[in-house]
C-alpha positions as CSV (number, residue, x, y, z in Angstrom):
1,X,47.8,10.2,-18.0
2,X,48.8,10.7,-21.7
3,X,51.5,12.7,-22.7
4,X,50.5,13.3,-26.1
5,X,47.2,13.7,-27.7
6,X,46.5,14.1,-31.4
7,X,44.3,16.0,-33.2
8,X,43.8,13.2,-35.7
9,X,44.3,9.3,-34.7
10,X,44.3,6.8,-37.9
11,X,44.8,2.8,-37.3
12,X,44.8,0.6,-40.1
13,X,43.7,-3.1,-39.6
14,X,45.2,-6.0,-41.0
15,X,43.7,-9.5,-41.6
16,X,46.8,-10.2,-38.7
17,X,45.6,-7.7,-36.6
18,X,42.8,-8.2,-33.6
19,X,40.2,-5.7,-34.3
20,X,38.5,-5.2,-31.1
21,X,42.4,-4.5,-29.8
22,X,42.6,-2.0,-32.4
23,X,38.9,-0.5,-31.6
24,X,39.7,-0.4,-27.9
25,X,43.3,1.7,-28.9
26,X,40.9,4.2,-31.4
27,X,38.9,4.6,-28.5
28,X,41.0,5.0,-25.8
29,X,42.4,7.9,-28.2
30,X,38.9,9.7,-27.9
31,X,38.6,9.4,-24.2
32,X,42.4,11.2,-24.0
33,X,41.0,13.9,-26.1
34,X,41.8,13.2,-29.6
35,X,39.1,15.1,-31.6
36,X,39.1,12.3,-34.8
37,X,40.0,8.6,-34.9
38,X,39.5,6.5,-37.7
39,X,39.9,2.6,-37.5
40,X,40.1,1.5,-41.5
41,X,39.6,-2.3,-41.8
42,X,41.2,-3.3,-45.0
43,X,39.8,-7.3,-44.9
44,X,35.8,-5.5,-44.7
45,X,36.8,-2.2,-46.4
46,X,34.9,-0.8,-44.1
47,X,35.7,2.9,-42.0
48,X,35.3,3.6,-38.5
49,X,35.4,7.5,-37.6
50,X,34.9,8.5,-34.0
51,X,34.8,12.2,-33.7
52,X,33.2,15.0,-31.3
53,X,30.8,15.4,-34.3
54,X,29.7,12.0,-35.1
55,X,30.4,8.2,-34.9
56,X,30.0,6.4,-38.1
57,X,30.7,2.9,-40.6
58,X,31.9,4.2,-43.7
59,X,31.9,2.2,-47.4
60,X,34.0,2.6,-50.1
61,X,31.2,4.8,-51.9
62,X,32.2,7.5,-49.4
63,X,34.4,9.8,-48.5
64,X,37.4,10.1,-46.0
65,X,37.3,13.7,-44.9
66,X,38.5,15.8,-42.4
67,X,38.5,19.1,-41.0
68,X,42.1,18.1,-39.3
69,X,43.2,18.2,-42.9
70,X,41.9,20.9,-44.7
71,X,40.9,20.6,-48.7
72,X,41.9,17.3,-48.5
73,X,39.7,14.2,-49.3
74,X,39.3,11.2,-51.1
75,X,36.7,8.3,-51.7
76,X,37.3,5.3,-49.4
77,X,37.4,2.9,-52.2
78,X,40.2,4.7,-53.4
79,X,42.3,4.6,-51.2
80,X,42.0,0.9,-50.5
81,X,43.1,0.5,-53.8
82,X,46.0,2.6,-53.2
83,X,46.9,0.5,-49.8
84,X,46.2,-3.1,-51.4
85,X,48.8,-1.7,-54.5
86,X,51.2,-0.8,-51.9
């Protein structure tokens, strides 16, 4: 049984990491009860969100957004460019 569940669950995947490793963690966190997990793939720069609300592939014309962090967003593009400047 786990412990700890978060609201929000984000992974980040590396052209080191296994993806469908990292895809089984994100959902694993949704069957616990965590109400948003988001899988970013940096070598596709694609977005995976699993939420109560909807299960989506996100581009970088879109927009990361949630109601786990309020008045916060920012296009998906964006921030790639902010994780490949490190």
């Amino acid at each position: 049984m786990q412990r700890f569940v978060p609201d929000l669950a984000i992974e980040i995947a590396s052209k080191n990491d296994r993806f469908d490793a990292l895809l089984a963690k994100v959902l694993r966190y949704r069957r616990c009860g965590t109400s948003e997990a988001w899988l970013f793939s940096i070598p596709t720069r694609q977005v995976f969100l699993y939420s109560e609300r909807l299960t989506a592939i996100l581009g970088e014309g879109d927009t990361f957004e949630s109601p786990q962090i309020p008045e916060f967003s920012i296009r998906i593009g964006d921030l790639f460019a902010m994780i490949e400047a490190g």
